[in-house]
N, C-alpha and C positions, 0 to 999 in steps of 0.2 A: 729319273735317275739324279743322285746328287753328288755332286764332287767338289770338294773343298780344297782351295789351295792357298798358298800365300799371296799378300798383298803384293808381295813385289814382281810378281809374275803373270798378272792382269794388267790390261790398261787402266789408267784413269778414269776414262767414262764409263768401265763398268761398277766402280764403287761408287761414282756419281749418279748411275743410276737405281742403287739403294737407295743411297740418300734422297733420291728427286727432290720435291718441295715438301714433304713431311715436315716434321717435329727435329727427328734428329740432323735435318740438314742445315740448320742454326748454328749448333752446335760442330756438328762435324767432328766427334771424337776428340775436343780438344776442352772438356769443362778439367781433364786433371792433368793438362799440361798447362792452360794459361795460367801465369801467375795473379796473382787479383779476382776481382770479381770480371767471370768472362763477358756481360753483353758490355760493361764499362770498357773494361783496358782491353779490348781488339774491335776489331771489326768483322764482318764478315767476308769481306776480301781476302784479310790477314788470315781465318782460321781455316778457310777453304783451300788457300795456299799452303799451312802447317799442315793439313792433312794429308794434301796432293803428296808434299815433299816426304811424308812420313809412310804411307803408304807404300811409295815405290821404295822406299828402304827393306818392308817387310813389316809394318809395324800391327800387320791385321792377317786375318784370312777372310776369304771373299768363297762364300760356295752359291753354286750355280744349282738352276732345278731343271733338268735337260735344257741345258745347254743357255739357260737364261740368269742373269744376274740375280737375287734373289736374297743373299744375306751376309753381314756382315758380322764378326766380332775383331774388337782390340785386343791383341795379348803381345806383350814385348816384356823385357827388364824392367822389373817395379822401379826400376831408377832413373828411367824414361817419362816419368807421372810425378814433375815435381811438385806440384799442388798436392797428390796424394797424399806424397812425403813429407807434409807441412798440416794434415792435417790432422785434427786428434782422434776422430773417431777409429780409424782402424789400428790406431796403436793402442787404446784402451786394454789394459792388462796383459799387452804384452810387452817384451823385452830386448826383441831381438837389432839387429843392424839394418836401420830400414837402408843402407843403402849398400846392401848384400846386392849386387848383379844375377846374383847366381840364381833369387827368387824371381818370378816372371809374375806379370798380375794380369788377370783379363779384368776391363774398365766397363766396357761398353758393346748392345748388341741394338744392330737394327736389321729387320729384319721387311723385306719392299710389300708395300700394297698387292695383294693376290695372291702372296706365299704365306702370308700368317696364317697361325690355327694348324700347320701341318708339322709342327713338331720341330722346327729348323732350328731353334733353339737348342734343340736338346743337342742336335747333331754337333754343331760350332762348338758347344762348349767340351764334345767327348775330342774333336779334334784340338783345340787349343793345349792338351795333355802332351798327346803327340808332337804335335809342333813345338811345344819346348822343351820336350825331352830330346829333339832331335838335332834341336840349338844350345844343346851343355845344359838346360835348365836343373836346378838341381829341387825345387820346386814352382810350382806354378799355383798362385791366389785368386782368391776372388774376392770382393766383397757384397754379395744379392740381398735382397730385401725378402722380409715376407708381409705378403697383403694379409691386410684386414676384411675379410668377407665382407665386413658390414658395409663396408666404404669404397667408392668410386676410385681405381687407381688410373690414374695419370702415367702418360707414358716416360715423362721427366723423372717418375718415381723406380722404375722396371727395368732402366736403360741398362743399366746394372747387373742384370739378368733374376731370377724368381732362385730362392732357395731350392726349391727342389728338382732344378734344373742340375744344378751342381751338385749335388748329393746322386743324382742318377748317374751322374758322371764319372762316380768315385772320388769329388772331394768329399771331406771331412772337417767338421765344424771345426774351428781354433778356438774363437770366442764370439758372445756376442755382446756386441757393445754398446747396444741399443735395443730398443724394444721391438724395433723392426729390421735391423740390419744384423749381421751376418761377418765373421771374415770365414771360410774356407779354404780349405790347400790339400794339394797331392803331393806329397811328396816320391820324388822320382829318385 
């Protein structure tokens, strides 16, 4: 069974242990909050600590697979992701007020050793709708990649989630502003 809730309504060690020692536990949900270049200007002290703090705000949902910790995604206020908001790729053809509150952006999915393959992805991202429809959101973004068949991806590449992860979801394309990247939105 799966049940998804907010972050701020878990312990700590249960989003620590998504994270365990993987890939995304480097990181820690924080490559589009740090300003700079993230392994440079932080530590890992500092961005395990920005997450803890962010976390118990709400800044995620945490779903369980009976009853065991199991997956993570980001989605808060796109105005929370100042790095995002400085970056160019997702504003590429469009126009609007990147620092409308009212838009919410999902950043980042990890998903723990033993529950991949079973679809958990799909679920975080149809939840992430609900959770910010249910926080004023007036919509909710994404930005996912799509893989090259040909080519080995990398989990640094996917963090992001898989375009047709979001599409099953009910987003819809905005633009795309790269040959492999994506922005998507629901509007709520």
């Amino acid at each position: 069974m799966i049940r998804i809730v907010p972050s701020s309504e878990v312990p700590w060690e249960d989003v620590e242990a998504i994270f365990d020692s993987s890939e995304p536990s480097k990181c820690h949900c924080q490559r589009y909050k740090v300003k700079g270049w993230i392994w440079r200007d932080s530590t890992q002290d500092e961005r395990v600590a920005a997450h803890s703090e962010q976390s118990a705000r709400g800044s995620g949902l945490v779903a369980y697979v009976d009853g065991q910790p199991a997956g993570w995604v980001a989605v808060e206020p796109r105005t929370g992701y100042a790095k995002l908001l400085g970056m160019p790729i997702p504003w590429k053809g469009r126009s609007e007020d990147k620092d409308d509150d009212g838009v919410w952006a999902v950043t980042c999915f990890v998903v723990r050793k033993g529950f991949r393959r079973q679809g958990l992805t799909y679920e975080l991202a149809v939840a992430t709708v609900e959770h910010a429809r249910s926080h004023g959101a007036r919509a909710v973004e994404a930005y996912p990649m799509v893989a090259d068949p040909a080519k080995t991806v990398t989990w640094g590449e996917l963090h992001v989630g898989a375009w047709q992860v979001f599409e099953e979801a009910g987003f819809v394309q905005v633009t795309h502003p790269t040959k492999r990247r994506f922005v998507m939105r629901v509007d709520l």
